[in-house]
N, C-alpha and C positions, 0 to 999 in steps of 0.2 A: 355475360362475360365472366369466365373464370376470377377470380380472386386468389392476390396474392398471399403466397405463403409463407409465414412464419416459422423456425423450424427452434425451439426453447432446448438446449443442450445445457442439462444441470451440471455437469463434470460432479459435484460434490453433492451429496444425497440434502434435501432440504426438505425442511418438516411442511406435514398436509395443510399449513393454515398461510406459509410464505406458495407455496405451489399456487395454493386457490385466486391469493393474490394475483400472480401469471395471469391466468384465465380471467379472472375480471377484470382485468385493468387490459388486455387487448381492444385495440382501438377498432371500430367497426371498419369493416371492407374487405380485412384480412384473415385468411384461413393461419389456425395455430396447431402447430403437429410438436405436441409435447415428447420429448425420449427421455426414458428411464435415468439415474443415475450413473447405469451401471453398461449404457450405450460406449459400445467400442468405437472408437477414429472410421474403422472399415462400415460401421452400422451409421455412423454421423454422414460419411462421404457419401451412401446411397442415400440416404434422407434427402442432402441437399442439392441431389444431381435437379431435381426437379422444382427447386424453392428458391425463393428470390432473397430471403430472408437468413441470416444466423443468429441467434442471439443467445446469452446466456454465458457458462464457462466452461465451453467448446476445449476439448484434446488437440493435443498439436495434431493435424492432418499433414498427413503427404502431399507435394507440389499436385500430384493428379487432381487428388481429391477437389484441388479450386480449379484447375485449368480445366478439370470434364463439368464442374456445376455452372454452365454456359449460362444460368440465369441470374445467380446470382449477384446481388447490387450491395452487399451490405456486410462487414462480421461487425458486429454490434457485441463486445464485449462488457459486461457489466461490472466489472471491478475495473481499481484503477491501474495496476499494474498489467501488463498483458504480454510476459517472457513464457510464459506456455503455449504460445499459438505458432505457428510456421510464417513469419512476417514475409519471408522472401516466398514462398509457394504463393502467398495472396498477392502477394506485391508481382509477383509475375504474371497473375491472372488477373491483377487490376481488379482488385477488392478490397476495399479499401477495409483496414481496419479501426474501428474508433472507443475510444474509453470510455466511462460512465460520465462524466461530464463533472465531478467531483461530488457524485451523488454519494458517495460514502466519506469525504472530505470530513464531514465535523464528526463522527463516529470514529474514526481516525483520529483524529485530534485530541479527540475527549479521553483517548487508551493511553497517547503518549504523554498527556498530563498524570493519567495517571500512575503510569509508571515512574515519569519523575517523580512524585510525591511519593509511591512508596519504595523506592529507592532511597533516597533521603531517609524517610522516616521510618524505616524497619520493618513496615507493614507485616512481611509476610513472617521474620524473625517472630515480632512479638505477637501475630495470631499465633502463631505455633505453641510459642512460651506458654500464654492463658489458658489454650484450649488445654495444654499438656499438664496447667496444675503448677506451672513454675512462673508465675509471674515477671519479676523483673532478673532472675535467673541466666549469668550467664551473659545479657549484653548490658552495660553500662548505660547508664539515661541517659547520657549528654555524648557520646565517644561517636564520631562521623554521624551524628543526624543534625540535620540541616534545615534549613528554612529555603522557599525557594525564590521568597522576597529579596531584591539587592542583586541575585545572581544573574550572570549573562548568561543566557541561551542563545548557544548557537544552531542557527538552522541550516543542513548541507541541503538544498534544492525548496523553493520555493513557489512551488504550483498551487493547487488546489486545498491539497492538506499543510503544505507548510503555510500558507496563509493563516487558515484557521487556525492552526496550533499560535501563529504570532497573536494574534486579537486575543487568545486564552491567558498567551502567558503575563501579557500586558499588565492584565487585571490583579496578576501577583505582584504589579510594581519590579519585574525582573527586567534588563535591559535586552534587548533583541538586536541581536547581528545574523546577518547569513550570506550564503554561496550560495549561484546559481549558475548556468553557464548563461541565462539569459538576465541583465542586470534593469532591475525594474526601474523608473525614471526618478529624478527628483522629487517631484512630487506625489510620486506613488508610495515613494518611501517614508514621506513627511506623514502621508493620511495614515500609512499601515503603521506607522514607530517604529519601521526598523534603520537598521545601517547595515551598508553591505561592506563585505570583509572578505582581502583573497583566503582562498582555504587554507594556507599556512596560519595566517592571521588569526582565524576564527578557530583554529583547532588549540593554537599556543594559548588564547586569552578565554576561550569559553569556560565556564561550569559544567553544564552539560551541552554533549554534543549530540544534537537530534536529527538520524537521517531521514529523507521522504526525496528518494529519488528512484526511478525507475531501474532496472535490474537489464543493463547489458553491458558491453562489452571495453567501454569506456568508465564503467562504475562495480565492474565487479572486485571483490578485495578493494577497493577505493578504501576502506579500512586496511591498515595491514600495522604489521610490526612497527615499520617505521613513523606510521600519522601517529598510532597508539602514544611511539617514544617520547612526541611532540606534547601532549597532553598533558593538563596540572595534574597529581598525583591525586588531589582532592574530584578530579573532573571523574564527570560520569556519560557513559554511553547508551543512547535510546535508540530502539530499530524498533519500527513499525513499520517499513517496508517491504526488504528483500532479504533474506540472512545470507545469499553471497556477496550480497554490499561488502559486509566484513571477512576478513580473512579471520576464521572461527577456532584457528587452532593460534593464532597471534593472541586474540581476545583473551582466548583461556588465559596463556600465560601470563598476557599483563594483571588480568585479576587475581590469579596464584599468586606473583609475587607482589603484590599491590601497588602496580605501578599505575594503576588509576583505583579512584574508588570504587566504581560499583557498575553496573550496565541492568538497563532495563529492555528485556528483550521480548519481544510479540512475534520473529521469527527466525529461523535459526535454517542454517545450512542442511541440512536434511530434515524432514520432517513427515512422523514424527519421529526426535533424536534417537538414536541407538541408548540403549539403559545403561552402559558406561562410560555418555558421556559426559565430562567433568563440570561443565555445564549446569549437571542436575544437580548437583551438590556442594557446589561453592556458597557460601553462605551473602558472600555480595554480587548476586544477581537474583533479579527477579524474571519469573519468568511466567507466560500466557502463549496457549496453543493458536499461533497465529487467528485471535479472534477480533481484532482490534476494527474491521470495518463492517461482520453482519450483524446487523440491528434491525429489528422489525420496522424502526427507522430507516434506517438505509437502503433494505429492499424494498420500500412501495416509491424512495426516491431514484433507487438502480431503475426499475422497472419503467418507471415514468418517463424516463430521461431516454429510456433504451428505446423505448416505444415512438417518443416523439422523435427522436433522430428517424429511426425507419419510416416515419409517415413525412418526414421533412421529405429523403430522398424518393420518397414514392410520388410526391408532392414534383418532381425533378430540382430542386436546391440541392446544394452543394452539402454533403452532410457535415455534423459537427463533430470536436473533437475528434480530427482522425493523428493519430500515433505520430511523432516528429519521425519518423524514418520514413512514412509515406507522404510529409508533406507535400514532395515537390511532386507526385501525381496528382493531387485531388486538391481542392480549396480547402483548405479549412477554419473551421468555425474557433471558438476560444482555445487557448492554452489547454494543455495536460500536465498531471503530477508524472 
């Protein structure tokens, strides 16, 4: 009996020791047809006319491309976000698409802490300062740096990573509010220490405003001039998600004129930015090349997850995490970020 196939689409180039990972961690039964980085949509479509299997971070494909891969049972996406793939093409050919299962959730979490703290605390200011031989030169010791103890963190969406990041920030003794479209129960609230707050609520009263929601069409600019207006002047904004969550030419200028304090960003509306954009040189943002969820961590947890969902559905079970836009096809297993 033939064996089913696998078909590992990198979209992003990854180093020889996460790749090897791929290959040892496939689960016996199944054939793995590994494609280059640098595999075109038209080269991924012939791959999986023949494959039961997609995994990995697959190019948007054209509607054909799923409606002729008559075998396929699976896009097994391994990040959490998943606005790069053709949902309506798979959703037409009833394939179902599914997330990482929160496999990069605390990697994720562990960035947007970081970025609230060195926003607060000057981090990147004052590396600069020492390395450049000017020590305390230029920014005042005490003038907007802040503790992140006492403060309310607001969280906009509360899946997989906004979880995690509540359990982290706990630990600073900061209080926890957040937005969701889906509102977790009494009790869930009580274990986790948050309170839920409508989005006007949590925008007017937070410190920092931390988003972790998925990128479409009900959340894109969900940041914009007017949320910005709403914010304390001291508040600050955290994106480790999607950079068109925010409207990026609003953000600019409420930072220009300092109508909020500071944003700490891990992704931005094109990337990577164009070299003028004003972004690179405001001195209250920090910023990281959308690195916030690969971790040598997180990919043998992406893989695992990715791996045991396909052998679920090979198994015939209903797979897990499939995307809220195709729930009402397929069953699905837990919540998505």
């Amino acid at each position: 009996m033939t064996e089913p196939t696998i078909i590992f689409a990198q979209g992003i180039e990854m180093p020889p020791d996460i790749l090897a990972q791929v290959q040892h961690m496939k689960p016996a039964g199944f054939t793995l047809q590994m494609l280059p980085h640098t595999a075109s949509a038209a080269e991924i479509a012939v791959a999986i006319r023949e494959a039961e299997y997609l995994t990995g971070f697959p190019r948007f494909l054209p509607d054909e491309a799923y409606t002729e891969a008559k075998r396929l049972k699976l896009l097994q996406v391994l990040s959490a976000g998943y606005d790069y793939v053709n949902i309506a093409g798979a959703r037409k050919a009833r394939i179902p698409i599914c997330a990482n299962g929160g496999a990069n959730s605390v990697a994720v979490a562990e960035h947007a802490i970081m970025l609230m703290l060195a926003v607060y605390r000057k981090l990147v200011a004052f590396h600069q300062n020492v390395a450049g031989g000017q020590w305390h030169r230029g920014i005042p010791r005490t003038v907007d740096i802040y503790e992140l103890e006492g403060k309310t963190v607001g969280l906009v969406g509360l899946g997989n990573i906004g979880r995690q990041v509540a359990r982290r920030v706990k630990a600073f003794d900061a209080e926890v509010i957040y937005y969701d479209t889906f509102r977790l129960s009494p009790q869930e609230e009580k274990k986790l220490g948050v309170q839920y707050a409508p989005l006007d609520t949590l925008l007017a009263t937070a410190d920092i405003v931390s988003l972790h929601v998925p990128l479409n069409e009900s959340t894109r600019h969900l940041i914009d001039a007017q949320v910005l207006g709403r914010m304390k002047p001291t508040a600050i904004v955290i994106n480790t998600c999607r950079g068109e969550v925010v409207n990026e030419q609003a953000l600019i200028a409420a930072l220009q004129h300092r109508r909020i304090l500071g944003a700490g960003l891990d992704t931005q509306a094109k990337e990577p930015p164009d070299s003028n954009n004003p972004l690179l040189t405001l001195p209250n943002v920090t910023l990281t090349p959308h690195s916030a969820g690969p971790t040598v961590d997180s990919y043998h947890k992406r893989f695992q997850n990715g791996y045991a969902n396909i052998e679920r559905v090979a198994r015939g079970q209903a797979p897990l995490w499939v995307i809220p836009e195709m729930r009402d096809l397929f069953k699905a297993g837990r919540g998505l970020d």
